[in-house]
C-alpha positions in Angstrom: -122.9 -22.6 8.0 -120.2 -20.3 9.5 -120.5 -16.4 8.9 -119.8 -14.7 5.9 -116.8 -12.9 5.4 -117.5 -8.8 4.6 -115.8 -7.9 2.2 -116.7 -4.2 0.0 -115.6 -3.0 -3.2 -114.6 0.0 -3.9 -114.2 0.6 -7.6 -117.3 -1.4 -8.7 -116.7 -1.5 -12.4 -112.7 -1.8 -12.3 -110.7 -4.9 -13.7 -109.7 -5.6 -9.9 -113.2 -5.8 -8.5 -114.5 -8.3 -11.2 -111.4 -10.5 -10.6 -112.8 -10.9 -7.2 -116.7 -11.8 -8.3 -114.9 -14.1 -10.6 -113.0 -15.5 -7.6 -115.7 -15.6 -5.1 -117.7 -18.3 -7.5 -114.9 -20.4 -8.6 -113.2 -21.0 -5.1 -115.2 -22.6 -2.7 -112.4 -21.1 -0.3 -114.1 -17.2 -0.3 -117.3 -18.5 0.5 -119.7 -18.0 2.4 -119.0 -14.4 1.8 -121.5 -11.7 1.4 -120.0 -8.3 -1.1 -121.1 -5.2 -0.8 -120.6 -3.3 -3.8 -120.4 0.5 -3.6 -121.5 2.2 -6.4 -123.0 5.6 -7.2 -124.4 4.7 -10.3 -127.8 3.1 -11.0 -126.7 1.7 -14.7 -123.5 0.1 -13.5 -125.1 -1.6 -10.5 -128.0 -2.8 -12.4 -125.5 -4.2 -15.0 -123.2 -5.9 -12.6 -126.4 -7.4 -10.8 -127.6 -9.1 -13.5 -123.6 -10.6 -14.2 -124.1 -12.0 -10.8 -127.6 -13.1 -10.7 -126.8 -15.0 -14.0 -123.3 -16.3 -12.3 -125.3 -17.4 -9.1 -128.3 -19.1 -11.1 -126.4 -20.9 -13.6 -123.5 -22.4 -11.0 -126.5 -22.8 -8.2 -123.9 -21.3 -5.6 -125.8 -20.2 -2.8 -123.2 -19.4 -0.6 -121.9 -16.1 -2.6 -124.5 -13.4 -1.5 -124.0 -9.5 -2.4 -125.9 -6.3 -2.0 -125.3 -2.5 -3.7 -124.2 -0.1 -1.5 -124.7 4.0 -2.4 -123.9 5.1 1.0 -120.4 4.0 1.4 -120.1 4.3 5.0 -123.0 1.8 5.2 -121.1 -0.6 3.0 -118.1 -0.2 5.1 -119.6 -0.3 8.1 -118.8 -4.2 9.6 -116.4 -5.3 6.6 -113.5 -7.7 7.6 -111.9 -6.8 4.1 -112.2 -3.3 1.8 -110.9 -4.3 -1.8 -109.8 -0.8 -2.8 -110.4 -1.3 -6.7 -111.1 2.3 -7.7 -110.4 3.9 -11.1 -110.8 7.1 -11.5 -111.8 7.7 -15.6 -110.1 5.2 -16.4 -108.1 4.9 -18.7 -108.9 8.3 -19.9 -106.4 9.9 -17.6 -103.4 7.7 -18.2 -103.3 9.2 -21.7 -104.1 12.9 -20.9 -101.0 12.1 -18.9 -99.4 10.7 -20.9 -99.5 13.2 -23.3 -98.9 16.3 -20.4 -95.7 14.3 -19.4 -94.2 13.9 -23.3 -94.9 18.0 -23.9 -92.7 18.9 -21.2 -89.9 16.5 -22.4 -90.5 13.2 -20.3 -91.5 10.1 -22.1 -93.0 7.4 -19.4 -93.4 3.5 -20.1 -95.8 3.3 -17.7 -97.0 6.5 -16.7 -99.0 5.2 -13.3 -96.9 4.9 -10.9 -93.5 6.7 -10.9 -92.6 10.0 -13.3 -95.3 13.2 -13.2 -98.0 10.6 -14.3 -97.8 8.9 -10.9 -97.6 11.8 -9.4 -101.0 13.0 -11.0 -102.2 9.6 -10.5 -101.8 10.0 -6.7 -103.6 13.5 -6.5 -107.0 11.2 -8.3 -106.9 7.9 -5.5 -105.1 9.0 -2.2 -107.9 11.2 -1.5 -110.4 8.9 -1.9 -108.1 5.8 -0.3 -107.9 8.1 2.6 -111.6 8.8 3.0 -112.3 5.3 2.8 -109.6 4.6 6.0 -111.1 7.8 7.7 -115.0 6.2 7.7 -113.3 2.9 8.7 -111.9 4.1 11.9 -115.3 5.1 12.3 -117.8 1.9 11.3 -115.2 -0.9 11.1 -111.7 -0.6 13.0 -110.5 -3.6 12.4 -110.9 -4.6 8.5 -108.2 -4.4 6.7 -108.4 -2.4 3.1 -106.4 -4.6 0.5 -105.0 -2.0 -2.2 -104.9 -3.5 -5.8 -104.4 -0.2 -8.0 -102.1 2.5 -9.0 -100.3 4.3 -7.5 -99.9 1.2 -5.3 -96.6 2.2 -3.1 -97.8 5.9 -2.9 -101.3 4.8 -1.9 -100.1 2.4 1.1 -97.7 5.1 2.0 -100.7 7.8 2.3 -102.4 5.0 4.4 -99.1 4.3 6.4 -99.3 8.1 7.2 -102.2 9.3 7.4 -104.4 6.5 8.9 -104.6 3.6 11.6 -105.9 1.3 9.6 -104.5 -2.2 8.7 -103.5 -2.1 4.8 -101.9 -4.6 2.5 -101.0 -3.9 -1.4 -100.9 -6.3 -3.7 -99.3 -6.3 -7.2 -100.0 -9.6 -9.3 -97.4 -8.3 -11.6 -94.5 -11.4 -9.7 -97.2 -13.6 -11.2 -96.5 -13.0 -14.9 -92.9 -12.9 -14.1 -93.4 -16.2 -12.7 -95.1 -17.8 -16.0 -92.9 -16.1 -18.0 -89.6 -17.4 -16.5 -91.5 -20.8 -15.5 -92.6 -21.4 -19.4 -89.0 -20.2 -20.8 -87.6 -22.8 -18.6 -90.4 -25.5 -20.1 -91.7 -25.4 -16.6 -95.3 -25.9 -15.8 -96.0 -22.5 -14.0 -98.0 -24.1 -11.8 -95.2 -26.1 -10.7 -93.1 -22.8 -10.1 -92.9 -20.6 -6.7 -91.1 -17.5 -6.7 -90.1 -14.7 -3.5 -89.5 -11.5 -4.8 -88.4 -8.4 -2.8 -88.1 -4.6 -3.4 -91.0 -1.8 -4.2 -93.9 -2.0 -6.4 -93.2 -2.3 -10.1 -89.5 -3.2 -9.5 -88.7 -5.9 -7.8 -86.4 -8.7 -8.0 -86.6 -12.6 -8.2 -84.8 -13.8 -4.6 -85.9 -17.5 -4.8 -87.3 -19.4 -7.6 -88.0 -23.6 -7.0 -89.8 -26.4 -8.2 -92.8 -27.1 -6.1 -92.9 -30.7 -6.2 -89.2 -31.1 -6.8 -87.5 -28.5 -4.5 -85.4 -27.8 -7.4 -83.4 -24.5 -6.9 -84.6 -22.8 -10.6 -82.2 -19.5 -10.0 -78.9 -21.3 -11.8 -81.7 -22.1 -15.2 -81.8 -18.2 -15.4 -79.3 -17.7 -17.7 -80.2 -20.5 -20.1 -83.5 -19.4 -20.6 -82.9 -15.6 -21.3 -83.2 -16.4 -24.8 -86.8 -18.6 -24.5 -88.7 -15.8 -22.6 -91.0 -13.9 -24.3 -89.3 -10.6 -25.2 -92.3 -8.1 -27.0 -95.5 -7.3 -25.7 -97.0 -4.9 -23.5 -94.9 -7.1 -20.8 -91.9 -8.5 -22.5 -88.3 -9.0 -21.0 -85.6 -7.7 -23.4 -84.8 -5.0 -21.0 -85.4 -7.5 -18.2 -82.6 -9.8 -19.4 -80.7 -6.9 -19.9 -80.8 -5.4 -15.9 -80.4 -9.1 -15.1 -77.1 -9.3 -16.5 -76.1 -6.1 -14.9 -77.5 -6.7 -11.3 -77.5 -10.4 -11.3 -81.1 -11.0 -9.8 -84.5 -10.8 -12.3 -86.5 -8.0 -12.2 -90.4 -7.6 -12.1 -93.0 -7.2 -13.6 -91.8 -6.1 -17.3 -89.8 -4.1 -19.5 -92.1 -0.9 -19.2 -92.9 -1.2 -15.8 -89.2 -1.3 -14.4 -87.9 1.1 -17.0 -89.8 4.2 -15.7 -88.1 3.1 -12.3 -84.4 3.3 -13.2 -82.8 6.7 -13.7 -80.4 5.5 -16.2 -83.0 4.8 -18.9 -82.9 7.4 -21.1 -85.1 8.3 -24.4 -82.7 7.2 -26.4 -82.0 3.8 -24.9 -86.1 3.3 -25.0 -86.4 3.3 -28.7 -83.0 1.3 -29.5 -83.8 -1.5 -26.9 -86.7 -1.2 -27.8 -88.8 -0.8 -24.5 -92.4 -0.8 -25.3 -95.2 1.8 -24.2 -97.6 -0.1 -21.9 -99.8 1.7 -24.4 -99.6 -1.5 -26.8 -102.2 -3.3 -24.2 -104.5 -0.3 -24.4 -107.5 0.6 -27.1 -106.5 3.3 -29.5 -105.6 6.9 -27.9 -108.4 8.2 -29.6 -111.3 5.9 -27.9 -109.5 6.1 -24.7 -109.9 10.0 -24.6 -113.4 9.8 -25.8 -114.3 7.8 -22.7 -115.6 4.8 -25.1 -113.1 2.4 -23.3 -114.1 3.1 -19.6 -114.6 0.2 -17.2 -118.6 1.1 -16.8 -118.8 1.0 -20.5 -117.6 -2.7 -20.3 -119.5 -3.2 -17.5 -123.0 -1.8 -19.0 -122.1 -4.2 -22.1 -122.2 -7.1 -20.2 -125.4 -6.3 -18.4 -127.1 -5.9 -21.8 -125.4 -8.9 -23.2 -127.3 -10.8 -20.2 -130.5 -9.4 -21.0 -130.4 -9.6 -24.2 -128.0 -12.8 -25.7 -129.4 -12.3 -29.0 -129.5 -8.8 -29.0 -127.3 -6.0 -31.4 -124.8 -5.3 -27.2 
């Protein structure tokens, strides 16, 4: 068996880092791979522990080892990859600002990456992104972190900056752009590959062909404007709408491109209307009371383990 591939988590509880313990299991590709997940609590890594045990006995995959890490330079220290997944009190945040943002006159979509909110967001993660690169010049040169959270283009520019250390950020928001167009085209998405270009949360659709076909899709834009899905916490009204005035599709949804474009005013926000990202969230209420954080989820599932016929 060749060697594992290292790869740590930062962010042990975020939506991000259990994508990739999905992933490790269900593509033979990622294996052998050993995580090291960095975590300073006990509950959370006892909870995810169990989610993996039960993952590992039940699918007999051997190959998919993991250990918890509460020195983080330790973790680091030989990783080929550092998925930086990190969250911090989240969602909690995103309303408080939220709410800071509409008091002083500003109403964000998105509130994460661009306007004040993005701002504040940056002061919570580059920090800790930056600390992460610092030890890794130290223990591990030559990984390379992957960045999958918000601010991502602020993050990678910190890094870009401020450290020597290979990054990449990665946005899966081109792939529900992707289905979306792909399904209002009755297109398997699957079939579908798309190249979009610009910055994070605003890009635009360059090439868009059929896989198995070669098809050119661009030219079925128009037609299917009226097929793609147009509410939601991701819809394209407003999409269609910049299509027609710049001619290329834009990425990744209505509230994520809106808080990019300086011509979107309040007004135009609630006669469009462009929806809050709020509409994918629980209400404000739990959000603020810390009852829908990550490690609340994650302790859940741990229970749920232990316990299937339990009250968790």
């Amino acid at each position: 068996m060749s060697e594992p591939m290292i790869i740590t988590i930062i962010g042990a509880s975020g939506w991000y880092a259990f994508d990739m313990y999905r992933r490790v299991f269900a593509d033979a590709r990622m294996r052998p791979v050993q995580l090291r997940i960095w975590s300073r609590s006990a509950q959370t890594s006892d909870a995810i522990g169990r989610m993996l045990g039960y993952v590992s006995k039940e699918t007999g995959i051997r190959d998919a080892d993991y250990v918890f890490c509460t020195d983080r330079k330790e973790a680091l220290r030989g990783a080929h990859y550092v998925l930086f997944a990190a969250c911090v009190d989240y969602p909690r945040v995103r309303v408080q600002d939220t709410e800071v943002c509409e008091k002083h006159g500003i109403y964000p979509l998105e509130a994460e990456t661009m306007t004040p909110g993005g701002l504040m967001n940056t002061f919570r993660h580059a920090p800790i992104a930056l600390a992460v690169a610092r030890e890794l010049e130290e223990v591990s040169p030559n990984a390379t972190i992957i960045c999958v959270v918000n601010p991502l283009a602020r993050l990678c520019d910190a890094l870009n900056r401020h450290s020597k250390i290979r990054f990449i950020g990665h946005c899966d928001g081109i792939v529900h752009t992707r289905f979306d167009l792909s399904t209002a085209m009755g297109l398997n998405p699957d079939d579908v590959e798309v190249i979009a270009g610009g910055v994070n949360h605003l890009t635009f659709v360059l090439k868009l062909w059929h896989k198995r076909t070669g098809e050119n899709l661009l030219p079925r834009i128009p037609a299917a404007l009226p097929h793609i899905r147009q509410n939601g916490p991701f819809g394209f009204r407003f999409s269609n709408v910049v299509y027609k005035l710049l001619g290329y599709y834009p990425s990744p949804g209505d509230n994520h491109i809106a808080d990019q474009l300086p011509f979107v005013s309040r007004a135009m926000q609630l006669a469009t209307p462009i929806p809050k990202l709020d509409m994918a969230f629980p209400p404000a209420d739990m959000m603020k009371a810390g009852l829908a954080a990550n490690t609340n989820s994650v302790v859940s599932v741990g229970e749920r383990i232990r316990d299937p016929k339990g009250k968790h």
